[in-house]
N, C-alpha and C positions, 0 to 999 in steps of 0.2 A: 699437471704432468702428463705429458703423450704416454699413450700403451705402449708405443713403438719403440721407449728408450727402457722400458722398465726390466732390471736387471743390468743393466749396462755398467760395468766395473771399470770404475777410475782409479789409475794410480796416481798419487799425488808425487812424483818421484823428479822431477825439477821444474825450473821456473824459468817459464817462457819470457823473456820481456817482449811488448810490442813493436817496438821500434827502439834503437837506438843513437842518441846524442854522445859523441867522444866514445872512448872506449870502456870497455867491463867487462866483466865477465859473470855468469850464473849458474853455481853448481848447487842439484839436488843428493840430497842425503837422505831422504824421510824413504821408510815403506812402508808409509799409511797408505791405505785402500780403505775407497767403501761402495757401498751399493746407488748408483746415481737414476734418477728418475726423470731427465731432463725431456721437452718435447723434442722430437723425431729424431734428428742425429746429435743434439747437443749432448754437450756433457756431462757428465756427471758430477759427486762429489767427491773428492777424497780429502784426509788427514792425514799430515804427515810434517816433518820436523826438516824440511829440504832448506840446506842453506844457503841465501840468498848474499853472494858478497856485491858492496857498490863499484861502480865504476872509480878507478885511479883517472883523474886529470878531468875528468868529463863527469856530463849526468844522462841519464837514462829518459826519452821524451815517449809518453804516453801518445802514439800518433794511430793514425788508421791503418786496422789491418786488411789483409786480401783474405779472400774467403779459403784461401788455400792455410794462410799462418791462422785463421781460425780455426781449421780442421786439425790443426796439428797443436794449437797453442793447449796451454794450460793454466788452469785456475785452481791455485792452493788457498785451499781454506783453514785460519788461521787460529786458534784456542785462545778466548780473551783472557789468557793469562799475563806476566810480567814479561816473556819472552815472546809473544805472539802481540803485546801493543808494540811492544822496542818494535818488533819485525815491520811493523804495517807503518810506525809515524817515520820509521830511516826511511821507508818506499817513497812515501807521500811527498819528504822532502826531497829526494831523489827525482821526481820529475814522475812517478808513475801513479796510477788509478788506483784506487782501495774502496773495495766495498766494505759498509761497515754500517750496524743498526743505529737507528734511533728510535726512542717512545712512538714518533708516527709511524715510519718506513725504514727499509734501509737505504741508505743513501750510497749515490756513488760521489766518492770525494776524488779533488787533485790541488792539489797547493793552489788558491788563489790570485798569489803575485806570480805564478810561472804560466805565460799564456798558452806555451807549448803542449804541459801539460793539460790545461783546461780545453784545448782542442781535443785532447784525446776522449775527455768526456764527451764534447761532441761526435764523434766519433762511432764510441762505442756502444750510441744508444742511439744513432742516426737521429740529432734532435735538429730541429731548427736551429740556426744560428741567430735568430733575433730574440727566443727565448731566453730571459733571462736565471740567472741559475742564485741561489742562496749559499750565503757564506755564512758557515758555521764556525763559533770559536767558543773556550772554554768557560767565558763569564763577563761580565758586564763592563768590566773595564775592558778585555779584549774586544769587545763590539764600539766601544767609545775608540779605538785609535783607528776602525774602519771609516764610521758613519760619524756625522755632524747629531748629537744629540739635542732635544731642547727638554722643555720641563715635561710636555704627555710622555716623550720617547721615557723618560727615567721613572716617571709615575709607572708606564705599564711594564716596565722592565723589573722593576720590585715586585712587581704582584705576582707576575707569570713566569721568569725566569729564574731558574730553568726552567725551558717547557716549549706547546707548542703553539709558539706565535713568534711568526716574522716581522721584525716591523723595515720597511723602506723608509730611506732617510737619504739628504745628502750625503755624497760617497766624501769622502775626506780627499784631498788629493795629494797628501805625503801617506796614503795607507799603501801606495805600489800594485791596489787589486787592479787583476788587468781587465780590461777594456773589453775583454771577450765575454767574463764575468758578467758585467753589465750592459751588455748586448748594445754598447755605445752611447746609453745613459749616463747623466750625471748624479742616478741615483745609485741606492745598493740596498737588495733585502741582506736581512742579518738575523740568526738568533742564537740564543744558548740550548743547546739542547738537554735536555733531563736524564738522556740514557746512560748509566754509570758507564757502560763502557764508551759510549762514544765520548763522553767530558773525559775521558782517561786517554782515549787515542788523539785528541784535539790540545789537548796539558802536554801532550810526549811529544806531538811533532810541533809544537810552538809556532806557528804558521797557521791562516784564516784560512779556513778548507772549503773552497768551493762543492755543492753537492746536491745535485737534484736527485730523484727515485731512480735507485740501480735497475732499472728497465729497457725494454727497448721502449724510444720515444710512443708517446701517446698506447701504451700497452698498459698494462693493469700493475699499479702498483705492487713491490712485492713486501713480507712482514715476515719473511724469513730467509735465513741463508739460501735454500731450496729452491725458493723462488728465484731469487736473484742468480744463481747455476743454471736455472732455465732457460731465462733471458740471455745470458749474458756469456755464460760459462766460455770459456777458453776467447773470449774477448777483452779480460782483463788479470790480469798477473794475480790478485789477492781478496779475499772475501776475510773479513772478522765477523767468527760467529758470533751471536748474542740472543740466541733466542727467538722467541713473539716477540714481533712490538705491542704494546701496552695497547695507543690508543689507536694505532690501523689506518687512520686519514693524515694526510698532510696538516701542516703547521694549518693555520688561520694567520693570515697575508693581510697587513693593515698599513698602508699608506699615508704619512706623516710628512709627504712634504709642502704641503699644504693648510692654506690656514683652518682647513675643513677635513677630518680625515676622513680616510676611503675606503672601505673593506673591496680588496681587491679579490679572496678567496676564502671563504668561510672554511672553518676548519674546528678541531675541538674544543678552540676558544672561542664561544659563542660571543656574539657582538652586544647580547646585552649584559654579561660580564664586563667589555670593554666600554659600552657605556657610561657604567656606574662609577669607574675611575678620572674617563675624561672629556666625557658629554658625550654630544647625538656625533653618530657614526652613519656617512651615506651608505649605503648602497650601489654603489657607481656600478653603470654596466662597460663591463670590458672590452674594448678593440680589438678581439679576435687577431686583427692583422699586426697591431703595433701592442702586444703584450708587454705589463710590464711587471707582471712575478711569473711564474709556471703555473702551470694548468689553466689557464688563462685561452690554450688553444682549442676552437671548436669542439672536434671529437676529438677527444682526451680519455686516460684510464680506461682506454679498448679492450675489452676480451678481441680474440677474432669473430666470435658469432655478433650476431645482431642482437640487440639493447633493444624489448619491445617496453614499455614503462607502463603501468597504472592497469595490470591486467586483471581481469578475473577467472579468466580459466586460458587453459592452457591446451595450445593447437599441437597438431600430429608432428612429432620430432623436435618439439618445443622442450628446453629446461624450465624447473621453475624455480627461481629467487624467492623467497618466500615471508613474512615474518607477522612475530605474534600467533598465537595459536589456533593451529593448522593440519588436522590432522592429515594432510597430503605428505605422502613422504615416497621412499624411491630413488633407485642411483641417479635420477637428473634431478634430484630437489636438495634445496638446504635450505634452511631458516636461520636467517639473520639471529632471532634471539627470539624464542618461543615465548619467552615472557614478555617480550615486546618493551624491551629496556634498548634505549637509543645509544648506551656506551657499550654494549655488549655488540650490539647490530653495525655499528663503525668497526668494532673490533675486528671484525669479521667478514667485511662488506670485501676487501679485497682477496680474500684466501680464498671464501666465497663462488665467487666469479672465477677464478683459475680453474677451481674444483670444477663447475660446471663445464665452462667451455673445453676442457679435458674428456667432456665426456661426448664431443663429436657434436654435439648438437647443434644446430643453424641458427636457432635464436636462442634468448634467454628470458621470459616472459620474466617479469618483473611485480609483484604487488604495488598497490598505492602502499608510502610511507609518510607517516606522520611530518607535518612539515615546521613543525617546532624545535626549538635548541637545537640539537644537535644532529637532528633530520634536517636541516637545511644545508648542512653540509654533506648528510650523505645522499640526498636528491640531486648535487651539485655534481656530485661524481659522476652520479647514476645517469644527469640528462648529457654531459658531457662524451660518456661512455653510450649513450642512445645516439648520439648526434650523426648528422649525416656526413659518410666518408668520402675523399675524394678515389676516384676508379671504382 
């Protein structure tokens, strides 16, 4: 969070849509206000009960805004109660963007079969267009009418589902996901996710919801509402609060359309967990240019400062990442997990990093991290977030 926005008071008092398909209209009611921390002119947070009516005859397209209806839009943030999921699953099938947590991240969703709206994702988080994005739905049969299952895909879907691992599969071609989805593949990642509230907002809008990290492209994942107002704030109509996320990294990305599978993204489901259910699992190194699940691109999960990796000590205007016990501490230090525990340290690896680079610093010197289970996925983040940027 920038110094620059700290105190900066949001009302949550109506609801901007992005763009408009057919007619509607949007009246606020709420006078929730709260205190918002976003960096330098973004927005902040507020709460508030603004009532959102759909459009008669037409739907409402999640499309790109101008830096001007960004300065002016707004983003209501929504109570996972029974009135705040109804709110966000009418949006979702209305054609509009909703942020909303899962156990990894939170994600930004938009109806899967509506490609208009899944530009708006693109959009809102300036991603590449060849990236492909994950579609989330409530449970196992809902992933079977997307993807072509075979006997590994339903082996690892009983073990791990709910939870976080994606598996790519052939895309069904009466499932209607569009095309943008899968960045012109004839595959599709898919999972169920674990987060009561996201299988609650995923059950009420009955539609396969496209959703990669509510961030700006290649920026640091976020693992709370806060976050996601940082990035994003008044560039998308609705956030569902839920909290921390649990495990802090993205799914674990496992490729099945082949007779050999592929870890295409290490994630909390370590691969020799997925071994032990359906044999040896490659390691395949990813095409950067022709990605085929997310994070997959170069320099990925960016702070703005620079990612130095495997330091030992720490240069003049340097933060330091830290972990395992350390008694270096100070506003530009954090430790991953003092106790030097790898779910604690993922927990934390992207809240982490925000904190740091909030605090102005040019780089972010980095300790070596254990490169077993679950450090091999936060090394992945870590060398992604080092990698070299274009300009």
């Amino acid at each position: 969070m920038g110094p620059a926005a700290q105190g900066k008071t949001w009302t949550a008092n109506s609801l901007k849509i992005l763009r408009e398909r057919g007619r509607g209209t949007s009246r606020g009611t709420g006078r929730g206000t709260g205190t918002g921390t976003g960096t330098g002119t973004g927005t902040g947070m507020g709460r508030g009960r603004g009532m959102w009516t759909p459009p008669q005859g037409g739907v409402y397209g999640s499309l790109a805004m101008t830096d001007r209806d960004a300065a002016q839009g707004r983003t209501e943030v929504l109570e996972p109660d029974e009135d705040g999921i109804r709110r966000a699953a009418a949006a979702l099938r209305a054609g509009l963007l909703v942020a909303f947590p899962t156990e990894t991240v939170y994600g930004l969703g938009a109806d899967a079969t509506d490609g208009v709206a899944v530009a708006g994702i693109y959009a809102a988080k300036g991603r590449p267009s060849f990236n492909p994005l994950i579609v989330h739905v409530p449970d196992a049969a809902a992933a079977e009418r997307v993807a072509s299952f075979d006997g590994r895909a339903r082996e690892l879907a009983a073990a791990f589902w709910p939870g976080p691992l994606t598996l790519v599969l052939p895309r069904r071609p009466d499932a209607g996901i569009s095309d943008l989805v899968c960045a012109g593949l004839e595959t599709v990642g898919v999972r169920v996710p674990r987060h009561t509230v996201a299988r609650r907002l995923l059950a009420a809008a009955g539609r396969p919801v496209a959703a990669p990290s509510a961030n700006r492209s290649g920026r640091v994942s976020p693992t709370t509402a806060r976050h996601v107002l940082d990035d994003l704030g008044g560039r998308v109509p609705l956030v569902l609060e839920g909290g921390g996320c649990e495990v802090g990294l993205e799914s674990t990305v496992l490729d099945l359309t082949s007779s050999r599978p592929v870890l295409l993204r290490p994630g909390a489901v370590v691969v020799e967990a997925l071994e032990e259910r359906i044999g040896p699992v490659d390691r395949g190194g990813p095409d950067p240019s022709r990605p085929r699940s997310p994070g997959q691109i170069g320099s990925h999960y960016a702070p703005r400062a620079r990612v130095r990796l495997d330091a030992g000590e720490v240069g003049e205007g340097e933060a330091l990442l830290t972990f395992g016990p350390d008694p270096r501490e100070g506003p530009r230090v954090r430790n991953l997990s003092p106790a030097g525990d790898l779910r604690e340290a993922a927990a934390h690896l992207f809240a982490h990093l925000r904190e740091l680079d909030a605090t102005g610093a040019h780089t972010i010197a980095v300790v070596p991290i254990p490169g077993e289970g679950l450090g091999r996925a936060i090394l992945d983040r870590l060398r992604r977030a080092a990698a070299p940027r274009e300009g």
